[in-house]
MDAnalysis code that builds the backbone (N, CA, C; Angstrom):
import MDAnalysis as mda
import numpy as np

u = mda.Universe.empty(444, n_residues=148, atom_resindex=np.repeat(np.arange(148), 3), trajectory=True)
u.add_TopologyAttr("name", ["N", "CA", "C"] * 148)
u.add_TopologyAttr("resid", np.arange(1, 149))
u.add_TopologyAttr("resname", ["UNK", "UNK", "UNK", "UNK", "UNK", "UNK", "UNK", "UNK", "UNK", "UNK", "UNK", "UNK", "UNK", "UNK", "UNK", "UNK", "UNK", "UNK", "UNK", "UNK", "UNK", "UNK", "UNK", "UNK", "UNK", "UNK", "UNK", "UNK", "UNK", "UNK", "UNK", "UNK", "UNK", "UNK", "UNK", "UNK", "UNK", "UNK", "UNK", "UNK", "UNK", "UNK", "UNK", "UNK", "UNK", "UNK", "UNK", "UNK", "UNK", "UNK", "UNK", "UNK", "UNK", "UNK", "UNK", "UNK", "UNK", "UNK", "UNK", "UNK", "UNK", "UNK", "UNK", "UNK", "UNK", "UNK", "UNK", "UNK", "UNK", "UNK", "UNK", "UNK", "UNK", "UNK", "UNK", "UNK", "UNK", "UNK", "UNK", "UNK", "UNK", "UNK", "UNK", "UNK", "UNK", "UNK", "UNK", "UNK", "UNK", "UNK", "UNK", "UNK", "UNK", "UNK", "UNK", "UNK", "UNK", "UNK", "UNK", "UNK", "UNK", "UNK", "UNK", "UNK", "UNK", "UNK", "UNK", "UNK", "UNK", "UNK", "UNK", "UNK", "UNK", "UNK", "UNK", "UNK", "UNK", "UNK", "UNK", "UNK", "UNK", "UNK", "UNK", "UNK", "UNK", "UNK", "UNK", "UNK", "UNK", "UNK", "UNK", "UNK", "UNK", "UNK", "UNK", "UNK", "UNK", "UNK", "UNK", "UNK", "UNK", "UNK", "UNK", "UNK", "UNK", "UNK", "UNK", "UNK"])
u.atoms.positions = np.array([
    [80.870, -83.724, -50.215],
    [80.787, -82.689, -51.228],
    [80.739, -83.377, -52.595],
    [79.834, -82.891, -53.069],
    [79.962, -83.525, -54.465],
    [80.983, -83.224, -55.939],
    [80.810, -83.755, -56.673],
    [82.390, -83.197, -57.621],
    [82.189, -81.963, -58.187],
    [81.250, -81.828, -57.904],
    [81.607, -80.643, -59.049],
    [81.705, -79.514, -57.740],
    [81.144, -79.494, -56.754],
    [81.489, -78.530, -55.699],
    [82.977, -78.705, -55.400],
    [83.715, -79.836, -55.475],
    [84.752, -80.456, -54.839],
    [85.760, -79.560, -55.823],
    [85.763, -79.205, -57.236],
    [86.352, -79.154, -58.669],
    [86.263, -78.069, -58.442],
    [85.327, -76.863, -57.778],
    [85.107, -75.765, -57.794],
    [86.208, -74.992, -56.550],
    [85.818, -75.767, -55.502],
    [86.348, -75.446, -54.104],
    [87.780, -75.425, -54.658],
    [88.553, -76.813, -55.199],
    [89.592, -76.794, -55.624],
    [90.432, -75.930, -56.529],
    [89.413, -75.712, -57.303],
    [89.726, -74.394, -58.465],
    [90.334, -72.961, -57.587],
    [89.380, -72.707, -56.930],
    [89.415, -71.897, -55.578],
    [90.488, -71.881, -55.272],
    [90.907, -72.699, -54.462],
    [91.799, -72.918, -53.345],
    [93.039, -73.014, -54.169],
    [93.301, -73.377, -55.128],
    [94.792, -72.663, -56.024],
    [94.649, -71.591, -56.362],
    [93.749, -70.496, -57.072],
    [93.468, -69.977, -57.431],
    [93.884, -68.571, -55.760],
    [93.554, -68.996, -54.743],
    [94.230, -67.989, -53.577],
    [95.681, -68.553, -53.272],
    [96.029, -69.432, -53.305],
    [97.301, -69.940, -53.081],
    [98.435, -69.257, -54.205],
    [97.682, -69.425, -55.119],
    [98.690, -68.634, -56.687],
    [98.604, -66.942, -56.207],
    [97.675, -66.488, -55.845],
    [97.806, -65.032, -55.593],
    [98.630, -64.719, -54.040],
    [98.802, -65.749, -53.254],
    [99.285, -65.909, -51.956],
    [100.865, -65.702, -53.046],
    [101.029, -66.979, -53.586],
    [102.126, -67.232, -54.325],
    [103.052, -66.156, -54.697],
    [101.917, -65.305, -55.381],
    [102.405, -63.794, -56.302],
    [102.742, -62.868, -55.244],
    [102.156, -62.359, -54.399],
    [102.437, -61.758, -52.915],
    [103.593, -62.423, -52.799],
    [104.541, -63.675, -51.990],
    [105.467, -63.781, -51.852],
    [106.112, -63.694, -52.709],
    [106.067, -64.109, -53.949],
    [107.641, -63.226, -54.750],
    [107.469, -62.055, -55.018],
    [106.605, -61.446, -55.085],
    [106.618, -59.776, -55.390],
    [107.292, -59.003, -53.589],
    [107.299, -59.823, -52.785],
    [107.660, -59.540, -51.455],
    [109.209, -59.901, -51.102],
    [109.428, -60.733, -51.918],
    [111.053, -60.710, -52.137],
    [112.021, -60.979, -52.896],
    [111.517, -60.294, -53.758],
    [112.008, -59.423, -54.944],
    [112.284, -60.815, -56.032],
    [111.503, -61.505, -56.981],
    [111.886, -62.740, -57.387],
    [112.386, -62.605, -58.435],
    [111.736, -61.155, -58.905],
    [112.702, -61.070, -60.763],
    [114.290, -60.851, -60.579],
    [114.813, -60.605, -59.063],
    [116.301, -60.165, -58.927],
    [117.155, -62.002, -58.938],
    [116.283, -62.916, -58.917],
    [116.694, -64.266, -59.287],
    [116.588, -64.567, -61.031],
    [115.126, -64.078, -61.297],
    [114.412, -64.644, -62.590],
    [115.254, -63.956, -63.522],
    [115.490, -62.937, -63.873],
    [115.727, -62.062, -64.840],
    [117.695, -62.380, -65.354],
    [117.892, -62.261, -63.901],
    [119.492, -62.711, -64.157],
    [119.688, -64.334, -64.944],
    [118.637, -64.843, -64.345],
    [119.054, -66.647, -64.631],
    [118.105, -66.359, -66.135],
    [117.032, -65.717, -66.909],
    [116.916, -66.161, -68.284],
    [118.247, -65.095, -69.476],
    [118.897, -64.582, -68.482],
    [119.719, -63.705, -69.034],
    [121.009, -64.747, -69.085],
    [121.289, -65.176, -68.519],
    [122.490, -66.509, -68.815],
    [121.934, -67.586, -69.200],
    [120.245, -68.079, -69.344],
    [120.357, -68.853, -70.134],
    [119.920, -68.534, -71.649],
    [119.530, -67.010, -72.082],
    [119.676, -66.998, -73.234],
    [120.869, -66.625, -73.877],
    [121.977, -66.940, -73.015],
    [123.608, -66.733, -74.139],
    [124.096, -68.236, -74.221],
    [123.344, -68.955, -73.815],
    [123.844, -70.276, -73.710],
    [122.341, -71.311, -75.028],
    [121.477, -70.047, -74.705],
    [120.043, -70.693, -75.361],
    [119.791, -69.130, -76.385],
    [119.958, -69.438, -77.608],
    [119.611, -67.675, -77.732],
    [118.290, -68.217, -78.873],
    [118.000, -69.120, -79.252],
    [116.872, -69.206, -79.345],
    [115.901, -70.111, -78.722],
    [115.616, -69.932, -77.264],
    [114.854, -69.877, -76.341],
    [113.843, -68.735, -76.157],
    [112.640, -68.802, -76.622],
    [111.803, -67.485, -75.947],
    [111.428, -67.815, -74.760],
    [112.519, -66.729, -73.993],
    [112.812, -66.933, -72.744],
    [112.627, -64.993, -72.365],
    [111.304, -64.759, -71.687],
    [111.043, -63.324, -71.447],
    [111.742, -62.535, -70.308],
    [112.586, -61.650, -70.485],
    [112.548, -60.955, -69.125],
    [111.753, -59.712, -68.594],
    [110.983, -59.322, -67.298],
    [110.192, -58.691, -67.180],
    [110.333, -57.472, -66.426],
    [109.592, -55.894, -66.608],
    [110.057, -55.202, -66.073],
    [109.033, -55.324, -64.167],
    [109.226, -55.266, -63.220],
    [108.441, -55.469, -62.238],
    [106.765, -54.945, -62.344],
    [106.468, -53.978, -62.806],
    [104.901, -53.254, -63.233],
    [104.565, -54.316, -64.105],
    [105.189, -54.568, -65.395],
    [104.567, -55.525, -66.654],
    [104.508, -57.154, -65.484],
    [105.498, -57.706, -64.814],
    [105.592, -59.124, -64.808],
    [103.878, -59.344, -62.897],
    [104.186, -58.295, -62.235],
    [103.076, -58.051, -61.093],
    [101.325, -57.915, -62.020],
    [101.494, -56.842, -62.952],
    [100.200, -56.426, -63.502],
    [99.844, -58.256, -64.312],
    [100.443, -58.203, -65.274],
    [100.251, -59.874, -65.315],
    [99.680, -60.722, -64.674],
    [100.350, -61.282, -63.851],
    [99.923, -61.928, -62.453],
    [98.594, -61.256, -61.751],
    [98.595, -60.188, -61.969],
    [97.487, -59.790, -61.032],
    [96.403, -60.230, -62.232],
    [96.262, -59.582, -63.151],
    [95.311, -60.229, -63.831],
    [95.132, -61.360, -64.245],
    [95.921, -62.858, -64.527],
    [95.940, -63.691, -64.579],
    [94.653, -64.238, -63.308],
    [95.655, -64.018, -62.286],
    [94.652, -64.620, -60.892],
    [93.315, -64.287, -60.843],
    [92.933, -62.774, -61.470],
    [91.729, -61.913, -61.663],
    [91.109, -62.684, -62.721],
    [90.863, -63.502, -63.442],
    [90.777, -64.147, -64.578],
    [90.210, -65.713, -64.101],
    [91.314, -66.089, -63.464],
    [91.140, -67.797, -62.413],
    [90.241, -67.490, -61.604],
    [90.050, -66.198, -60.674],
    [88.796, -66.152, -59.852],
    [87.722, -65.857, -60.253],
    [87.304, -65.192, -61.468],
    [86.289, -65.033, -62.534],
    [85.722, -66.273, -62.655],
    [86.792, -67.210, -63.072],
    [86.138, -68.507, -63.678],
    [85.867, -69.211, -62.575],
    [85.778, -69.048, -61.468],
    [85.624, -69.971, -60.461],
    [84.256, -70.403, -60.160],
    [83.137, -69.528, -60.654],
    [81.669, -70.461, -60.625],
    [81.279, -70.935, -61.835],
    [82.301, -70.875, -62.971],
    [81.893, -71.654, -64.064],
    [82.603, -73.290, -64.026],
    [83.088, -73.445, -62.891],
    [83.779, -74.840, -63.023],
    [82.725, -75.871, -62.365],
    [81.788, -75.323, -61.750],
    [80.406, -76.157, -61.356],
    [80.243, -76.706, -62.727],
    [79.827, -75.692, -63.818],
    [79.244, -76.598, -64.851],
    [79.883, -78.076, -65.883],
    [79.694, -78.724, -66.341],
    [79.528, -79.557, -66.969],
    [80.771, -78.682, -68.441],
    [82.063, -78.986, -68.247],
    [82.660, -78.194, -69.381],
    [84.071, -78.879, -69.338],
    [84.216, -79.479, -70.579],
    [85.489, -80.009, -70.620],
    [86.893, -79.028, -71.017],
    [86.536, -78.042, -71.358],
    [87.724, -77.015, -71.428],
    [87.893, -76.405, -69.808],
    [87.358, -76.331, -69.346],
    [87.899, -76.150, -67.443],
    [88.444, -77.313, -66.745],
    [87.513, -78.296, -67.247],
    [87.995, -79.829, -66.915],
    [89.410, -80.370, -66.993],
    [89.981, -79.625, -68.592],
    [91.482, -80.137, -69.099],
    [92.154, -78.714, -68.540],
    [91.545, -77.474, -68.464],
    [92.179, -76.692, -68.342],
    [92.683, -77.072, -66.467],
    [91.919, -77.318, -65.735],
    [92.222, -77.614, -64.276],
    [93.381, -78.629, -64.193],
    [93.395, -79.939, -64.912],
    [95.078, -80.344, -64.721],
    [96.317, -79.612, -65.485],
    [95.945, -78.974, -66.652],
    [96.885, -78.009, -66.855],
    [97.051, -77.289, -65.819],
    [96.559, -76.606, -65.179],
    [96.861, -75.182, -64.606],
    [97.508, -76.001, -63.385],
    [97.088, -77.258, -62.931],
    [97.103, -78.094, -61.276],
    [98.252, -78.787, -61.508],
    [98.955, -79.085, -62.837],
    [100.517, -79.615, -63.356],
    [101.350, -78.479, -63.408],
    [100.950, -77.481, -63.530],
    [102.122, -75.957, -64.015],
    [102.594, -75.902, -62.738],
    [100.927, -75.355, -62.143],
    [101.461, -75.046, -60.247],
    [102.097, -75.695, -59.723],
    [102.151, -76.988, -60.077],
    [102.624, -78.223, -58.755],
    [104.212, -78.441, -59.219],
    [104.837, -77.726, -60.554],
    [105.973, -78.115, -61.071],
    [106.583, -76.173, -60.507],
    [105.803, -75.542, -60.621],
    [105.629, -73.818, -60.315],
    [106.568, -74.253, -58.257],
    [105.463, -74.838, -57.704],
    [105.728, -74.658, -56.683],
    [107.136, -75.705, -55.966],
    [107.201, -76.985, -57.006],
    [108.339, -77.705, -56.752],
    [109.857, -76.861, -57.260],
    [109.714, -75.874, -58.778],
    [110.573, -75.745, -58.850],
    [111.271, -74.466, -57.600],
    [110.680, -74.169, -57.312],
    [110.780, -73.237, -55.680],
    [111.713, -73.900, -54.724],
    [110.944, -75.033, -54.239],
    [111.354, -75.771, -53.482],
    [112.469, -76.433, -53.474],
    [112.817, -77.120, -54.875],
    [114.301, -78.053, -55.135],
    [115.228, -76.613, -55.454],
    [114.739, -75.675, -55.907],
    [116.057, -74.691, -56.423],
    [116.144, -74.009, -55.191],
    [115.784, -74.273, -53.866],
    [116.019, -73.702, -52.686],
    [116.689, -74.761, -51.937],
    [116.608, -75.936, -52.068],
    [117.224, -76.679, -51.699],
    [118.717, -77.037, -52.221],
    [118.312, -76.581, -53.590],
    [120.188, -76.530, -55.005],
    [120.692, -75.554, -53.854],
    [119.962, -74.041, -54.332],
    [120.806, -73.043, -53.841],
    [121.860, -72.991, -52.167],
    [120.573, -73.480, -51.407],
    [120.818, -73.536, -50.308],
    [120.556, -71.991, -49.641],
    [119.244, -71.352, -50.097],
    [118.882, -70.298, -49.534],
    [117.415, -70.582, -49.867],
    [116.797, -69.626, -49.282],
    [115.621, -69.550, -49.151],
    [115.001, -68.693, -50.745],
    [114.754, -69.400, -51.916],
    [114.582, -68.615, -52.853],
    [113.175, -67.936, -53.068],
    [112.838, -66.645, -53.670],
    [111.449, -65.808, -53.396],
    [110.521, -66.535, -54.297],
    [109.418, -66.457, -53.356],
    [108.151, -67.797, -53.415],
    [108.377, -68.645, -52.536],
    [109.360, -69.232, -52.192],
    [109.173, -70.779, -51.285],
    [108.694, -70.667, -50.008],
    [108.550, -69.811, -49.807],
    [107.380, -69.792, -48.695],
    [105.789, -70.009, -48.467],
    [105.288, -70.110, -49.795],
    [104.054, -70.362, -50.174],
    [104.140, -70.992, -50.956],
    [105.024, -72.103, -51.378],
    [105.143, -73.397, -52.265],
    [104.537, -74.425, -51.713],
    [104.740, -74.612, -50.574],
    [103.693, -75.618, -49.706],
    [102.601, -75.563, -50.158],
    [101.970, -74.122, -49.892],
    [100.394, -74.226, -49.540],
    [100.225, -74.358, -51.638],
    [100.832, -74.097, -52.390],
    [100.796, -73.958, -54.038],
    [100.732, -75.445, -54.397],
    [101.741, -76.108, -53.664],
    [101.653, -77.672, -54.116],
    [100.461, -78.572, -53.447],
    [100.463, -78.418, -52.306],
    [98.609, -78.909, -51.584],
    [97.424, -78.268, -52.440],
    [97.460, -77.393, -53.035],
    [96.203, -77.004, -53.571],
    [96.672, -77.195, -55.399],
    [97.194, -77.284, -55.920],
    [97.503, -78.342, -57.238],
    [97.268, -79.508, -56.843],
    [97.914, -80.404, -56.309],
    [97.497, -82.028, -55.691],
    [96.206, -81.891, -55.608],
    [95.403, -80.946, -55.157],
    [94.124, -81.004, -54.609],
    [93.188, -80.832, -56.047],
    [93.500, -79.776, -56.857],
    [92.962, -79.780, -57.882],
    [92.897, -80.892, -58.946],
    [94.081, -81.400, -59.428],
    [94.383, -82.279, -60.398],
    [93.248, -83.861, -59.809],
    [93.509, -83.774, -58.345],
    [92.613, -85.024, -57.841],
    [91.665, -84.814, -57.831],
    [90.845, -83.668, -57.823],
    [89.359, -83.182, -57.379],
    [89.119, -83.576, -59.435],
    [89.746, -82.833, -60.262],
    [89.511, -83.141, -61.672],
    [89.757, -84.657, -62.129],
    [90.142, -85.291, -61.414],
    [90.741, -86.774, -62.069],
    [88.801, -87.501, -61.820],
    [88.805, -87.102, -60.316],
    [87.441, -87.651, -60.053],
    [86.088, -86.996, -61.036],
    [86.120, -86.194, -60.963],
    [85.074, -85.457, -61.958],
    [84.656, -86.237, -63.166],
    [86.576, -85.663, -63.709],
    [86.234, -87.012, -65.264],
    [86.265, -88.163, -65.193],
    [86.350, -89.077, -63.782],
    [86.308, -90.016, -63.994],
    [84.459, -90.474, -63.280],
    [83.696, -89.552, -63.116],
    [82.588, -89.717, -62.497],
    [81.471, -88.776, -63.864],
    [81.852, -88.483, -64.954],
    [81.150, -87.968, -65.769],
    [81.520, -88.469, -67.309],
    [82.095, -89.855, -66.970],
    [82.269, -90.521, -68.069],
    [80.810, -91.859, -68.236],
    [80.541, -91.434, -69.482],
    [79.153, -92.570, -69.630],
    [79.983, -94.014, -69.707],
    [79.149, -94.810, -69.749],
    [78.896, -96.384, -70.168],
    [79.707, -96.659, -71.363],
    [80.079, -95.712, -72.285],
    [80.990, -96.025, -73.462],
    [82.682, -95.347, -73.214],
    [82.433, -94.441, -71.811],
    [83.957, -94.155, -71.388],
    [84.350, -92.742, -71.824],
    [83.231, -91.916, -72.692],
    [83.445, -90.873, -73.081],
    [82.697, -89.719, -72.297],
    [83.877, -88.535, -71.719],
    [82.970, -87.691, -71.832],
    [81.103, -87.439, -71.677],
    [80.649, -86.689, -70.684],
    [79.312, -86.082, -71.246],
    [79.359, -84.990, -71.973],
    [78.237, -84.368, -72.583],
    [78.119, -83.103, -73.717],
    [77.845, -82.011, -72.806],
])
C-alpha cells in the first residue's frame, strides 16, 4: 500500500476506533467517573479550565467530532501538511486518551468506562502516528523540507 493510502486507511481506522471508543463510555456511564474527578480537581486547581459536561452536550460533541474525522478521511490522500501534523496530533491525544484508560484501571483496580476499547484506540494511534512518520518522511525533497 502506498503512503498515502496507508495515512488514509490509518486515519480511518482511529477514526472507527474513537467512535467504538465513544460507544464504550457512553455505555458505561464515563461522566459518573469524569465529572466527579474535574470537580475535586478544580477545588484543588480552581484555575484549571477544567469542563464538566451535561451527557446530551459531552455525547453530541463526540458524535460530531468523529462526524468531522470521517469527513476528512479522503482528504488525507492528498498532499497537505495540516492533516499531516494534524494526524500525530490527533494519533498522540488518542494513544495518551487510550493509555490514560488503561493505567487508571489498573490505579483503580476496576474496570474504568472506555477500557474496553483502549486496546483497539491505542493499535490504531500507533498505527496512525507510524503511517504519518512515513509519509513525512517519504515526501521530504533533497533539501529535507516538506513538498508544496
Amino acid at each position: 500500500m502506498d503512503p498515502p493510502s496507508r495515512h488514509a486507511a490509518a486515519w480511518l481506522a482511529l477514526t472507527c476506533a474513537l467512535g467504538l471508543h465513544v460507544v464504550d463510555e457512553a455505555a458505561h456511564d464515563f461522566l459518573s467517573v469524569y465529572n466527579p474527578a474535574v470537580a475535586s480537581l478544580r477545588d484543588r486547581l480552581p484555575w484549571a479550565p477544567l469542563p464538566q459536561f451535561s451527557f446530551q452536550i459531552w455525547l453530541g460533541g463526540l458524535i460530531v467530532g468523529v462526524t468531522i474525522l470521517l469527513l476528512l478521511t479522503p482528504l488525507v490522500r492528498f498532499d497537505s501538511r495540516l492533516l499531516l501534523w494534524a494526524s500525530f496530533v490527533l494519533g498522540v491525544l488518542m494513544l495518551f486518551n487510550a493509555l490514560g484508560h488503561l493505567v487508571g484501571s489498573v490505579y483503580t483496580g476496576r474496570a474504568l468506562p472506555g477500557v474496553y476499547s483502549s486496546p483497539l484506540l491505542l493499535a490504531a494511534s500507533v498505527w496512525l502516528i507510524d503511517a504519518a512518520r512515513v509519509r513525512a518522511r517519504g515526501e521530504r525533497g533533497t533539501n529535507g523540507q516538506m513538498g508544496t
